[in-house]
C-alpha positions as CSV (number, residue, x, y, z in Angstrom):
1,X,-10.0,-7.8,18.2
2,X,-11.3,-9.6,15.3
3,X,-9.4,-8.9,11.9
4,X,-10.7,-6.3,9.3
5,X,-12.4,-8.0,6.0
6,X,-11.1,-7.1,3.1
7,X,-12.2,-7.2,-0.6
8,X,-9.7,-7.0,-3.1
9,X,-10.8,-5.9,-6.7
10,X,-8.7,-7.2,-9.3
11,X,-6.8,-10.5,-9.2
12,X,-4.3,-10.1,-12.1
13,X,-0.7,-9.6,-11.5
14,X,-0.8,-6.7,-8.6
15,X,-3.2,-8.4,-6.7
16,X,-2.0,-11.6,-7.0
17,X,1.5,-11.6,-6.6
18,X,1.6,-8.2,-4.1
19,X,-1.7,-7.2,-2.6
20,X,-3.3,-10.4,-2.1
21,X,0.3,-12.1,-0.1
22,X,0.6,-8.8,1.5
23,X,-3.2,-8.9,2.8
24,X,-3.0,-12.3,4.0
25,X,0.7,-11.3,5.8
26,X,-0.5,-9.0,7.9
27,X,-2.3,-10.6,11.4
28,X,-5.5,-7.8,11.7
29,X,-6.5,-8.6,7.5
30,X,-8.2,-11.2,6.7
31,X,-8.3,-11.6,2.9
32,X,-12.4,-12.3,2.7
33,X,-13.8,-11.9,-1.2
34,X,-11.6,-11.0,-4.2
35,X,-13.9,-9.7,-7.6
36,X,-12.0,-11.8,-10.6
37,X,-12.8,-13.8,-13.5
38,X,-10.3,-16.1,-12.2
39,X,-12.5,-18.3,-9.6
40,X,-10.6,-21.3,-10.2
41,X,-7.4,-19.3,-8.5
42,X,-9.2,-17.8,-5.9
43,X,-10.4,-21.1,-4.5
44,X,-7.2,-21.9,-3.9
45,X,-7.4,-18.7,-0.8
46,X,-8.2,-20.0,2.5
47,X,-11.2,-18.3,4.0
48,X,-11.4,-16.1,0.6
49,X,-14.7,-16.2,-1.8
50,X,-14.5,-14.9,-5.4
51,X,-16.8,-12.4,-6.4
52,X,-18.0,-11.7,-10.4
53,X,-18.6,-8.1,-9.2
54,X,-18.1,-5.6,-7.0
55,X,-21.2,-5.1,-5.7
56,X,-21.4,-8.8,-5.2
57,X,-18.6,-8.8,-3.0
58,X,-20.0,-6.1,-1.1
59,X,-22.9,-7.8,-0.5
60,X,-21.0,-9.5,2.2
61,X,-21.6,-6.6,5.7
62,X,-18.7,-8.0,7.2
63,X,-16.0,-6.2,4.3
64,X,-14.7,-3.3,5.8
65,X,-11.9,-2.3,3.4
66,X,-11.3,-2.3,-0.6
67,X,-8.3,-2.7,-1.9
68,X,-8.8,-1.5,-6.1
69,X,-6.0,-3.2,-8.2
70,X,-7.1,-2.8,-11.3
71,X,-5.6,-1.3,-14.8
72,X,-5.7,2.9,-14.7
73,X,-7.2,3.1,-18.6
């Protein structure tokens, strides 16, 4: 079975240092865009792209599941 795509939204400290590790950890994710301003750090993700956007992330039909990590306020 192929892993599920997932998009992360928000690549400051929660998703870097817990979601994005945690997404990659698990054998059926497969960590596929992340929507940041940091595209430098992103490229650093094998198999991930950065997005500017959410919708431009979602552009993608393959994403399957969002993970939001982004500030409450």
């Amino acid at each position: 079975m192929a892993p599920i795509a997932v998009a992360l939204v928000g690549y400051g400290y929660g998703g870097r240092v817990f979601h994005a590790p945690l997404i990659r950890a698990v054998p059926r994710l497969k960590l596929s865009a992340v929507v940041t301003s940091r595209r430098e750090q992103v490229a650093a993700i094998p198999g991930a792209r950065a997005a500017s956007t959410l919708t431009e992330a979602l552009e993608d039909p393959a994403i399957q599941l969002v993970v939001v990590v982004t500030p409450t306020e």
